[in-house]
C-alpha positions as protocol buffer text, in pm:
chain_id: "A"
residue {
  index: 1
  type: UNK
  ca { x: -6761 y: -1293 z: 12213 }
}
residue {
  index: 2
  type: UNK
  ca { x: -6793 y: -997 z: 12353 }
}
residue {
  index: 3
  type: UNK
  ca { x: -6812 y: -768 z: 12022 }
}
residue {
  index: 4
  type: UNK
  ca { x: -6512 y: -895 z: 11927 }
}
residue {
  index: 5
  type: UNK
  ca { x: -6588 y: -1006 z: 11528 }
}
residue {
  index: 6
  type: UNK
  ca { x: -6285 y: -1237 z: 11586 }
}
residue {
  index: 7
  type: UNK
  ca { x: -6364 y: -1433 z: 11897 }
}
residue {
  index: 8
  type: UNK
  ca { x: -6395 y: -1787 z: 11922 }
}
residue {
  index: 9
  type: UNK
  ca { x: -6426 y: -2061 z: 12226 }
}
residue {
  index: 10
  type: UNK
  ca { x: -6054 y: -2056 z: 12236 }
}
residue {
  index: 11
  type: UNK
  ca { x: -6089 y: -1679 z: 12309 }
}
residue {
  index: 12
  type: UNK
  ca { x: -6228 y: -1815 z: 12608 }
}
residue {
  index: 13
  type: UNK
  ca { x: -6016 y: -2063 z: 12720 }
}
residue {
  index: 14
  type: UNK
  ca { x: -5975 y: -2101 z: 13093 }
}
residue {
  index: 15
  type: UNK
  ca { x: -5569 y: -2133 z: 13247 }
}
residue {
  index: 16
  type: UNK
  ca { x: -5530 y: -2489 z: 13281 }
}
residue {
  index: 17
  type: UNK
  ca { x: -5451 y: -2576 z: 13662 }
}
residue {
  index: 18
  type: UNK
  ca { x: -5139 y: -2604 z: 13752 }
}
residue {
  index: 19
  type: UNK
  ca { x: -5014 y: -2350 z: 13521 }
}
residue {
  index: 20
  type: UNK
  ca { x: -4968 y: -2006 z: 13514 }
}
residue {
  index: 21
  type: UNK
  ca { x: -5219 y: -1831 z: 13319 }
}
residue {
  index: 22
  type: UNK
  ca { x: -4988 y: -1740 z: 12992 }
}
residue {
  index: 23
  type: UNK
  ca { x: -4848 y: -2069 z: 12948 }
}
residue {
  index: 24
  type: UNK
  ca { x: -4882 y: -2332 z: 12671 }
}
residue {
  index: 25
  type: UNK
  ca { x: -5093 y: -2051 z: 12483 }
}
residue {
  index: 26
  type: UNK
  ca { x: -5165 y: -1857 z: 12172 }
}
residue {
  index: 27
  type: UNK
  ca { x: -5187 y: -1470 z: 12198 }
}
residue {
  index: 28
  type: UNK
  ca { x: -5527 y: -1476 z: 12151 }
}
residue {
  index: 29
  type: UNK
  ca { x: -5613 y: -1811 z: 12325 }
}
residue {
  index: 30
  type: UNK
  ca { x: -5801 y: -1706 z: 12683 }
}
residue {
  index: 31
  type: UNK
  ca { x: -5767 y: -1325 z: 12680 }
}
residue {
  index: 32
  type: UNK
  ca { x: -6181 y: -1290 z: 12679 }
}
residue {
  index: 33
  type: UNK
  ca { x: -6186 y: -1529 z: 12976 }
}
residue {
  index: 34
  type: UNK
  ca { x: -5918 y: -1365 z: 13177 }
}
residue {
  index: 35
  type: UNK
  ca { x: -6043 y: -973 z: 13062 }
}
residue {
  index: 36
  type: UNK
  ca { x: -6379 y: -1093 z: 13145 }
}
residue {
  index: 37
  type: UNK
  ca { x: -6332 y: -1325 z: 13475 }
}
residue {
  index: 38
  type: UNK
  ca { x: -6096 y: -1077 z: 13654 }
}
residue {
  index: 39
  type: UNK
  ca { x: -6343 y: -796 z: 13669 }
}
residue {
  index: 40
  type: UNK
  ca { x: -6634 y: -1019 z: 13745 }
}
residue {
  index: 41
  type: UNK
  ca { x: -6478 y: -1263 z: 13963 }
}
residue {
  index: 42
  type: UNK
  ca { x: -6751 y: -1225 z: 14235 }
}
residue {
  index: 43
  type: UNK
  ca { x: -7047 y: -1324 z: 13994 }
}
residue {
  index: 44
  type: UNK
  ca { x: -7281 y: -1581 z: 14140 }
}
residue {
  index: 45
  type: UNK
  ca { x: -7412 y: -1679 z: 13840 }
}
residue {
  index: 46
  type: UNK
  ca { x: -7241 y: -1701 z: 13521 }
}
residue {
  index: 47
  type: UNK
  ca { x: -7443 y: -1755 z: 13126 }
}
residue {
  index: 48
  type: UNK
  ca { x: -7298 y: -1854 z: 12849 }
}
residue {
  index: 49
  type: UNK
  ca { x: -7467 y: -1802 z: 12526 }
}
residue {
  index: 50
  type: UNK
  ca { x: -7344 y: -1998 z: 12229 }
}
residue {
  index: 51
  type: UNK
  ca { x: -7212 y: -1756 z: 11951 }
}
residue {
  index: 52
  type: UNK
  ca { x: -7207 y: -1876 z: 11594 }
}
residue {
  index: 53
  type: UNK
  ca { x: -6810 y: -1756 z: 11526 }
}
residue {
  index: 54
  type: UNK
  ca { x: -6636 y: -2101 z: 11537 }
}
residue {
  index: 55
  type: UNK
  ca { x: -6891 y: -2235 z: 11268 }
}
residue {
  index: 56
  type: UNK
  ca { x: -6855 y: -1914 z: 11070 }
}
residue {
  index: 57
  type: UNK
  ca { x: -6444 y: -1930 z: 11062 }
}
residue {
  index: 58
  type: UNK
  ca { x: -6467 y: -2314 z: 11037 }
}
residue {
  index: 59
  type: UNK
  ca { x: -6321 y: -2382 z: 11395 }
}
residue {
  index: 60
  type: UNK
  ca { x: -6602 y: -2564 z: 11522 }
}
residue {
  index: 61
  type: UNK
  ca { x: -6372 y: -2951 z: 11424 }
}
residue {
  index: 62
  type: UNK
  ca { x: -6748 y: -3143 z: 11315 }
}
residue {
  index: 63
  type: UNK
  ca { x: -6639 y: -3408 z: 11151 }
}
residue {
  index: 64
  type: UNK
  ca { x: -6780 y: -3584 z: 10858 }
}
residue {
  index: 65
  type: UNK
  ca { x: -6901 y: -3904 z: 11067 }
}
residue {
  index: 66
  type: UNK
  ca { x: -7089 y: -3624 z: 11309 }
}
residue {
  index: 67
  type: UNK
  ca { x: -7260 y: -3463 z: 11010 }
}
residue {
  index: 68
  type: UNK
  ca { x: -7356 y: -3789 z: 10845 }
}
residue {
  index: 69
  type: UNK
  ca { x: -7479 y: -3990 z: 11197 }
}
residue {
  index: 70
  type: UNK
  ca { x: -7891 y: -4033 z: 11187 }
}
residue {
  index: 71
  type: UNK
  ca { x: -8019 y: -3782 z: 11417 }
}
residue {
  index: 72
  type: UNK
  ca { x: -8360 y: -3988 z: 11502 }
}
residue {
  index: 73
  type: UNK
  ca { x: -8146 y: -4377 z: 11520 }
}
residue {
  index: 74
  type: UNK
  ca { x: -7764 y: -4257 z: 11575 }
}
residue {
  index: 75
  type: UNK
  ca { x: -7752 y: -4096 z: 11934 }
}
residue {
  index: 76
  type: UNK
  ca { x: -7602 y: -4049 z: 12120 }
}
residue {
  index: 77
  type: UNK
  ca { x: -7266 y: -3972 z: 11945 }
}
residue {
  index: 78
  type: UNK
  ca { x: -6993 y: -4127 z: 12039 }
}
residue {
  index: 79
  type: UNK
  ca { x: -6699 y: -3963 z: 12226 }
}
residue {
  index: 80
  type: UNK
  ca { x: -6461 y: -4011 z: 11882 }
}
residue {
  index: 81
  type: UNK
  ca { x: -6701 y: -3766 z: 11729 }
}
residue {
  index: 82
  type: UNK
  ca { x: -6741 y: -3513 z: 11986 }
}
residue {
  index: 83
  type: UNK
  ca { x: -6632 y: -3162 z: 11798 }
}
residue {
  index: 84
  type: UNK
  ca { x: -6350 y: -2948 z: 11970 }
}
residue {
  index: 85
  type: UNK
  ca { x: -6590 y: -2659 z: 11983 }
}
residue {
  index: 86
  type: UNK
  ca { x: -6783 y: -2885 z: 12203 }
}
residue {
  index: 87
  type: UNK
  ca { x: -6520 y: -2962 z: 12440 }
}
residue {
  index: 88
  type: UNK
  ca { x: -6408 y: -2602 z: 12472 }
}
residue {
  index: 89
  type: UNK
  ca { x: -6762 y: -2520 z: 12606 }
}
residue {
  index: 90
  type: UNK
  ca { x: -6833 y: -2793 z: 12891 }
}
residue {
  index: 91
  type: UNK
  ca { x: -6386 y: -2689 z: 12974 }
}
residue {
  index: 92
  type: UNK
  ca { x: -6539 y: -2323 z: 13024 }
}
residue {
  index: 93
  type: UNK
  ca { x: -6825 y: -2454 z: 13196 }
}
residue {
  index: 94
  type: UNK
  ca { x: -6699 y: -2717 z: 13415 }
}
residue {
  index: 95
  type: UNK
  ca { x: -6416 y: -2426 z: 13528 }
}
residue {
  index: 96
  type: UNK
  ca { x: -6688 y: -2202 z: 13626 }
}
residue {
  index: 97
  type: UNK
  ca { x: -6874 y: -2424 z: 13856 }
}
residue {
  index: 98
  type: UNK
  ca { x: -6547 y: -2579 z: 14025 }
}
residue {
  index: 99
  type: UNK
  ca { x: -6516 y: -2241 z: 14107 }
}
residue {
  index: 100
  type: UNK
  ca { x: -6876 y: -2239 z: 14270 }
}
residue {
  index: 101
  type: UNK
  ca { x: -7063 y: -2011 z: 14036 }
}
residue {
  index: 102
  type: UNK
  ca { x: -7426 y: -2140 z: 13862 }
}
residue {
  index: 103
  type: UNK
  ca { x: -7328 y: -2219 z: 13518 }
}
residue {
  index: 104
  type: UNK
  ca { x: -7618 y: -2156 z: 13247 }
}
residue {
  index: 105
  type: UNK
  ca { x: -7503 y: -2257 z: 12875 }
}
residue {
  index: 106
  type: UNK
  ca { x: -7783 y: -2160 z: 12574 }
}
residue {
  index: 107
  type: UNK
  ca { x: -7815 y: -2342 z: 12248 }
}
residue {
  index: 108
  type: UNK
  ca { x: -7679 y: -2212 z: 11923 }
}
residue {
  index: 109
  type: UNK
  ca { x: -7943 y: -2005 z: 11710 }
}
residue {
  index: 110
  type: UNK
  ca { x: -8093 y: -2318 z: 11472 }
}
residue {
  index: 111
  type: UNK
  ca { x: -8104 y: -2093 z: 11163 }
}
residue {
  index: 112
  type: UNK
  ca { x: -7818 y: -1854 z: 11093 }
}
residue {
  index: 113
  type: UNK
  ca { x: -7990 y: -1639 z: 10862 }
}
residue {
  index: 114
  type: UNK
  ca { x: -7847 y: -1381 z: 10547 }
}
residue {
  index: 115
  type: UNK
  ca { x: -7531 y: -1539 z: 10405 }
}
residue {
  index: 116
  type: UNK
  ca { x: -7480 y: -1766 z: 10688 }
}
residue {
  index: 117
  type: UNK
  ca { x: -7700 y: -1962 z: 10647 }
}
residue {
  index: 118
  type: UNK
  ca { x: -7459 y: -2183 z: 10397 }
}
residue {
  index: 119
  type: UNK
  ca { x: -7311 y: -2296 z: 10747 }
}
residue {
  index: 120
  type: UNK
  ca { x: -7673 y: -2502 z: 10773 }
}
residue {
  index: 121
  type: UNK
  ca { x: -7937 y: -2554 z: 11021 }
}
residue {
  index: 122
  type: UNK
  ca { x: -7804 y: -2970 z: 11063 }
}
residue {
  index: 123
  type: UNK
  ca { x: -7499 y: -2853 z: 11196 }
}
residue {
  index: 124
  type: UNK
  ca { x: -7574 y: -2629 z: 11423 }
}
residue {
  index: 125
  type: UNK
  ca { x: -7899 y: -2871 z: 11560 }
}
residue {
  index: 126
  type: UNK
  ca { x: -7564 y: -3146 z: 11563 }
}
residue {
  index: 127
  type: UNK
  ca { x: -7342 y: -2921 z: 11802 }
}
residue {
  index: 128
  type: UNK
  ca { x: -7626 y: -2812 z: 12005 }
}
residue {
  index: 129
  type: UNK
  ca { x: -7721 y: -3177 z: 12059 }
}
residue {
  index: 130
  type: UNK
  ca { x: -7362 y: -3293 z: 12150 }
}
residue {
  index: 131
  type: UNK
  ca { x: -7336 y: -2978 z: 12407 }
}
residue {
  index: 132
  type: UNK
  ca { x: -7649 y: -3134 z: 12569 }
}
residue {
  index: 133
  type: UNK
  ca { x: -7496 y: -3464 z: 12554 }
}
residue {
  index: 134
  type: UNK
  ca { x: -7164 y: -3347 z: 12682 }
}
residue {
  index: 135
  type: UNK
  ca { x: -7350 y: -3164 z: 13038 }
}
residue {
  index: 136
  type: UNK
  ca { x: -7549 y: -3410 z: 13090 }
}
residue {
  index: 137
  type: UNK
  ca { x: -7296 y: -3633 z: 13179 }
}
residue {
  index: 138
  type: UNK
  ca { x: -7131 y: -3409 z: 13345 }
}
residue {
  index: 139
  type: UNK
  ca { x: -7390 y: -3348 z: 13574 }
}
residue {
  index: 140
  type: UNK
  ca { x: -7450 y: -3764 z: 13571 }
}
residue {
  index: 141
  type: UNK
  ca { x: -7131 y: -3782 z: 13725 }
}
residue {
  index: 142
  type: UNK
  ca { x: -7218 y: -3468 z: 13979 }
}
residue {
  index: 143
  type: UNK
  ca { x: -7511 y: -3654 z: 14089 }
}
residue {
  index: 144
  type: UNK
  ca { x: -7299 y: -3990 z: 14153 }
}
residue {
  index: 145
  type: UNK
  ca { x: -7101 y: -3803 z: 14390 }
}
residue {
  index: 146
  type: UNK
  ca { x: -7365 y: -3626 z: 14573 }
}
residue {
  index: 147
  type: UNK
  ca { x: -7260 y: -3321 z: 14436 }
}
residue {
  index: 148
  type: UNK
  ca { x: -6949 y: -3288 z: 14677 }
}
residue {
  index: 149
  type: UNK
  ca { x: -6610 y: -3294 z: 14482 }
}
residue {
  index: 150
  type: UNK
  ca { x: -6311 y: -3219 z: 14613 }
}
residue {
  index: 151
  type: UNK
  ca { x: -6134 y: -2886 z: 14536 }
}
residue {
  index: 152
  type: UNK
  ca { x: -5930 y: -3097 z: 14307 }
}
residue {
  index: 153
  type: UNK
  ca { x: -6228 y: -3252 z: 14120 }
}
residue {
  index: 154
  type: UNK
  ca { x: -6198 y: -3573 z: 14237 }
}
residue {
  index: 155
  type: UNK
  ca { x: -6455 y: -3796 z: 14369 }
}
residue {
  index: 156
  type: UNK
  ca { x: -6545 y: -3805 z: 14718 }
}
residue {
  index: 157
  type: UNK
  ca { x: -6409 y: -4074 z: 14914 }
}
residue {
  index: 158
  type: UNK
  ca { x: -6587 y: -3988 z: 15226 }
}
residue {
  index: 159
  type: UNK
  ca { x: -6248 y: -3863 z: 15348 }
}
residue {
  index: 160
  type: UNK
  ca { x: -6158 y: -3489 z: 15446 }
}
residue {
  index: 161
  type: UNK
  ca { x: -6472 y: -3279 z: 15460 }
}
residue {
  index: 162
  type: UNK
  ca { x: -6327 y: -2985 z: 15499 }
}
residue {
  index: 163
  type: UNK
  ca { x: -6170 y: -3043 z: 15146 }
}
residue {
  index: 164
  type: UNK
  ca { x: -6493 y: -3055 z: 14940 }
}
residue {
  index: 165
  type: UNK
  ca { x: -6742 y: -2792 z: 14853 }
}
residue {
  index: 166
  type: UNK
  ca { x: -7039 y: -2791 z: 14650 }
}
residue {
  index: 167
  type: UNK
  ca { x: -7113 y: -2779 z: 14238 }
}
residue {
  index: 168
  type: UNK
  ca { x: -7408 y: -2660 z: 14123 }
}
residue {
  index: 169
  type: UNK
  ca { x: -7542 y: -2843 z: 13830 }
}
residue {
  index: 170
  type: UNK
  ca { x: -7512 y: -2686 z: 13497 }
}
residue {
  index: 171
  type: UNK
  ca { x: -7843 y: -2606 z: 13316 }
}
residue {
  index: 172
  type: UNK
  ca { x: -7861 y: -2630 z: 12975 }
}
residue {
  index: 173
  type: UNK
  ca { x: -8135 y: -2372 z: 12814 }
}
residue {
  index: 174
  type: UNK
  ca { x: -8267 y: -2429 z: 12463 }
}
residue {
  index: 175
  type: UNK
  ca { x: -8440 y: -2191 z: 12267 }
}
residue {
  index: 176
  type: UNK
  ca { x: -8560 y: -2485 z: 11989 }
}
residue {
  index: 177
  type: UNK
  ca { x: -8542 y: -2390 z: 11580 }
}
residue {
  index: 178
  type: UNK
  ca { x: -8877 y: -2183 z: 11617 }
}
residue {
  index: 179
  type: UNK
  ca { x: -8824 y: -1972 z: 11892 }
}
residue {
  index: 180
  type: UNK
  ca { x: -8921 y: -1625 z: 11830 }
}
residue {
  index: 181
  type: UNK
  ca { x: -8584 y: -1457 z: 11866 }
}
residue {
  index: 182
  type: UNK
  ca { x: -8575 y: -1611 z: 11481 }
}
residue {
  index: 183
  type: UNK
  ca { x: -8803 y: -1420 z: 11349 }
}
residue {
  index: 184
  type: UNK
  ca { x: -8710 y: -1144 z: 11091 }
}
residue {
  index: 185
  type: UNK
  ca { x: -8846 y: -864 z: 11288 }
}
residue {
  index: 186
  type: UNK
  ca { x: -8602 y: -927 z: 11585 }
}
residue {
  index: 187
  type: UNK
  ca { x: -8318 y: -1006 z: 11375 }
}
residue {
  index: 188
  type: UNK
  ca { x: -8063 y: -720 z: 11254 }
}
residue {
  index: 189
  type: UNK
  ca { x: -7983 y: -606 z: 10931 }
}
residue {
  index: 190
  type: UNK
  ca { x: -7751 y: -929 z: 10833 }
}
residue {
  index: 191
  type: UNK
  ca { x: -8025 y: -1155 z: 10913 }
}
residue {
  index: 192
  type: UNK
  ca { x: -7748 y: -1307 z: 11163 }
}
residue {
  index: 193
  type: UNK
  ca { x: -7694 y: -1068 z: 11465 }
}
residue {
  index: 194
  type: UNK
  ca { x: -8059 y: -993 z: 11711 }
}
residue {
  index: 195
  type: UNK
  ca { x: -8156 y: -664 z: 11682 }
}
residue {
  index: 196
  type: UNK
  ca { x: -8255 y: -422 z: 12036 }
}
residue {
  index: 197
  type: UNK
  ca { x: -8590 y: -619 z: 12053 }
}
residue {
  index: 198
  type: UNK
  ca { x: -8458 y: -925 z: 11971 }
}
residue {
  index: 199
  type: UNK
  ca { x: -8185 y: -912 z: 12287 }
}
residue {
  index: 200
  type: UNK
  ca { x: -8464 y: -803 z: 12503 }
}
residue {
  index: 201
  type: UNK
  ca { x: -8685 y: -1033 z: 12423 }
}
residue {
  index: 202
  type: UNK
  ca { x: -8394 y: -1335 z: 12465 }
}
residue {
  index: 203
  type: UNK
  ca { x: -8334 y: -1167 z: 12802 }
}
residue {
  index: 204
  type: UNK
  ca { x: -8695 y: -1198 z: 12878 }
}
residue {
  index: 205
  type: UNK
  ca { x: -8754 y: -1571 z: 12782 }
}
residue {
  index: 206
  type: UNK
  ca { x: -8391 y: -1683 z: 12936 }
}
residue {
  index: 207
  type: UNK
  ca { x: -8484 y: -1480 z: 13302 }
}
residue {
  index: 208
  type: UNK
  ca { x: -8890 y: -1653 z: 13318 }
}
residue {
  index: 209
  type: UNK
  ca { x: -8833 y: -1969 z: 13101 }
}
residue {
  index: 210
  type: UNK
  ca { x: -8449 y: -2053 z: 13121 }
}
residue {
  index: 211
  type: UNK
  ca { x: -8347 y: -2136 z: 13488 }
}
residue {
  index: 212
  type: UNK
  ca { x: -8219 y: -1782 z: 13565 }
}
residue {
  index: 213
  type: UNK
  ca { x: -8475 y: -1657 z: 13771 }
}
residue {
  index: 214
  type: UNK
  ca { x: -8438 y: -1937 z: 14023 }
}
residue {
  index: 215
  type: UNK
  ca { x: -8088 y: -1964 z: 14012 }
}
residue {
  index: 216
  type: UNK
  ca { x: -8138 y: -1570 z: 14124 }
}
residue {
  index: 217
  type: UNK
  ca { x: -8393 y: -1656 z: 14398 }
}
residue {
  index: 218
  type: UNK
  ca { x: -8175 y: -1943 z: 14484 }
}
residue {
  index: 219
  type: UNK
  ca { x: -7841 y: -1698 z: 14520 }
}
residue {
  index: 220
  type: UNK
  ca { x: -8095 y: -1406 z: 14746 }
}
residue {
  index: 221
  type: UNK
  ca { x: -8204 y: -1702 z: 14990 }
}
residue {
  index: 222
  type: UNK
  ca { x: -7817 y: -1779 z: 15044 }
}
residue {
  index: 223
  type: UNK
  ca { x: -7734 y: -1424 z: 15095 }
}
residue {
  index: 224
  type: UNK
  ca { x: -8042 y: -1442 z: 15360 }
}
residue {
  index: 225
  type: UNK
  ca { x: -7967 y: -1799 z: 15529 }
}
residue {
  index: 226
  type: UNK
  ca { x: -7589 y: -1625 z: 15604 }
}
residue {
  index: 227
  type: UNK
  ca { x: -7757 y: -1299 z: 15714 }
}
residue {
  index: 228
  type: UNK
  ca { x: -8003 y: -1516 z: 15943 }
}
residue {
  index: 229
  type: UNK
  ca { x: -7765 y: -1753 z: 16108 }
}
residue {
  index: 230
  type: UNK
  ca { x: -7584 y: -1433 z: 16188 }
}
residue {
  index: 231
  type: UNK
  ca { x: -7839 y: -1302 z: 16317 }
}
residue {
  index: 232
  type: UNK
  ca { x: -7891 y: -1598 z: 16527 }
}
residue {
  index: 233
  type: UNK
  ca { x: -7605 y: -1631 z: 16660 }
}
residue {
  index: 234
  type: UNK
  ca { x: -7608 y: -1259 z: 16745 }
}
residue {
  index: 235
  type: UNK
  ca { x: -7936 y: -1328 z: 16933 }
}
residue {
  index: 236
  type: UNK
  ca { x: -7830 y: -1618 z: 17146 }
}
residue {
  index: 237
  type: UNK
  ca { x: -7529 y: -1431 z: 17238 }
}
residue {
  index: 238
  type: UNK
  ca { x: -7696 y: -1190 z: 17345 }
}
residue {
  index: 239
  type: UNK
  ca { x: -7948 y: -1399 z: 17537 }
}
residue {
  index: 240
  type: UNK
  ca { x: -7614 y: -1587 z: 17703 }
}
residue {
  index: 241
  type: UNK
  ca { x: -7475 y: -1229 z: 17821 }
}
residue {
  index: 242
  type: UNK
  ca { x: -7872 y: -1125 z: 17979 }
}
residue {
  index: 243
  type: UNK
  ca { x: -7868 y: -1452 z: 18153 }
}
residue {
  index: 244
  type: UNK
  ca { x: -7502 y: -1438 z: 18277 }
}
residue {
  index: 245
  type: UNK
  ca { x: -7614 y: -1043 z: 18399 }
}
residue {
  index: 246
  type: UNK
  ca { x: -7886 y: -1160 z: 18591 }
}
residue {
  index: 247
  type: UNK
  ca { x: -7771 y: -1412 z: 18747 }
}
residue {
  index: 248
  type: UNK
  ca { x: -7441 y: -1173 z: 18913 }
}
residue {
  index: 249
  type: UNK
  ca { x: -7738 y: -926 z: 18958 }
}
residue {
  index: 250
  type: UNK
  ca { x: -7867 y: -1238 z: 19205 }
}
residue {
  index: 251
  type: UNK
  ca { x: -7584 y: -1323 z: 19307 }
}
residue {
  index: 252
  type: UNK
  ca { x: -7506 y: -1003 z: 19443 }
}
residue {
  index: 253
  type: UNK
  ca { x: -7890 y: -948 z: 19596 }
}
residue {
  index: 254
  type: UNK
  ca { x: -7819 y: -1224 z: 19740 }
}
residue {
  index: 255
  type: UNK
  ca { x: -7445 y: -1143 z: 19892 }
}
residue {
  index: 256
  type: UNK
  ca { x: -7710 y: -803 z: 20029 }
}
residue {
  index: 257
  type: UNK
  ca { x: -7953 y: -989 z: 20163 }
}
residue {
  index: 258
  type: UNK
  ca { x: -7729 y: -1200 z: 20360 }
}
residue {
  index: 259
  type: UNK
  ca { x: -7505 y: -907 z: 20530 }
}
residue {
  index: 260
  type: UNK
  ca { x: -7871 y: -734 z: 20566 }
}
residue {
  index: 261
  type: UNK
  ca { x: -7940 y: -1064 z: 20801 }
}
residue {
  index: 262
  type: UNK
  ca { x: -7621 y: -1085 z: 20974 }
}
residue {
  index: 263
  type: UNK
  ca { x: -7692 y: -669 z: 21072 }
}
residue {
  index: 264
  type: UNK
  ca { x: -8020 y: -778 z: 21214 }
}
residue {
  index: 265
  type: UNK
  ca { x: -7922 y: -1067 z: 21411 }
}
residue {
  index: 266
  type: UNK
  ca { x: -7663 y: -863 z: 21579 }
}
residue {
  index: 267
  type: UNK
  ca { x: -7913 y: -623 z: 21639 }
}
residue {
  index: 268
  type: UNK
  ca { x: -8140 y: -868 z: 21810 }
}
């Protein structure tokens, strides 16, 4: 959220299409997104990391079926108990791939720690599965389509092709209940919050063990590909405007040689 204590997923909402970006909103529904997106609208890659402030203000919407469905005989849920909080991520997501970026979204911490821990480690293990459950479909449906959708989002038809582009797949990174960013001694004061260590050490794991490291090397080589076709194309150019040179420069030896022979014969 940012720093800000307040923040939620609807902080983050994107504009929906088709309307301008204040529209059908709250004052605070969005202004993160549009704050955020508008300074860093060239990103290639774009992660999301779960906070913990929709559970904590009771805005996550888990219902009571959701929290009482078996975890080992029950899933997957079923799209009735899908919670809001849910929703709002894959929205925030799905918005940042149409728009062609490499989308990574990271589980919620298992154990909040310090007082928040009354929130409980089977909700936020629920929400994290549902999230999971929620992109992989998404990308289900990605994968039907070849990933090609149109700028509209609608399945390919094998019509237009100037009007599709490409979605990358969103990755889903999990850290698991046990990961060491839980432990005390990279946790801050509340018991809630990661201390200096405990970001670095996230930012370590996510870069080598999360997906972001070749999403990085996968963003470089298209920088390179573009910088090599031009490159290309500069050289065969080039090689066009050498032969076209040469062959005037022959053309004209030629033109020479010829005069050269008419001189003689007259000569003769």
């Amino acid at each position: 959220n940012r720093g800000e204590t307040t923040g939620t997923t609807e902080s983050w909402l994107p504009p929906t299409r088709g309307s301008s970006s204040s529209s059908a909103r709250t004052s605070s529904s969005g202004r993160l997104y549009e704050s955020t997106m508008s300074r860093h609208s060239d990103a290639d890659i774009v992660f999301l990391m779960m906070g913990t402030e929709d559970v904590l203000r009771s805005r996550d919407g888990l219902s009571e079926e959701a929290l009482r469905r078996d975890m080992m005989t029950g899933l997957p849920f079923p799209e009735e108990e899908m919670a809001p909080v849910v929703t709002r991520i894959v929205t925030l997501a799905k918005t940042l791939q149409r728009e062609g970026k490499r989308v990574l979204v990271m589980d919620m911490p298992g154990d909040l720690g310090g007082e928040s821990a009354a929130a409980g480690r089977g909700k936020m293990r629920r929400l994290n599965v549902q999230v999971k459950q929620a992109l992989r479909k998404e990308n289900d449906v990605l994968l039907q389509v070849g990933g090609r959708v149109s700028v509209s989002g609608e399945k390919v038809d094998g019509g237009a092709e100037e009007a599709f582009g490409v979605r990358h797949p969103i990755r889903y990174v999990t850290l698991g209940n046990n990961h060491r960013v839980m432990r005390k001694e990279n946790r801050a004061f509340d018991s809630l919050y990661l201390n200096s260590k405990g970001y670095k050490l996230l930012a370590r794991d996510v870069f080598e063990n999360g997906g972001l490291k070749e999403m990085m090397i996968s963003v470089e080589w298209e920088v390179w590909k573009d910088e090599l076709n031009a490159m290309n194309e500069m050289t065969v150019s080039d090689l066009q405007h050498a032969v076209d040179r040469d062959i005037v420069k022959t053309e004209k030896r030629m033109e020479e040689q010829q005069e050269i022979d008419g001189e003689t014969k007259k000569c003769k």
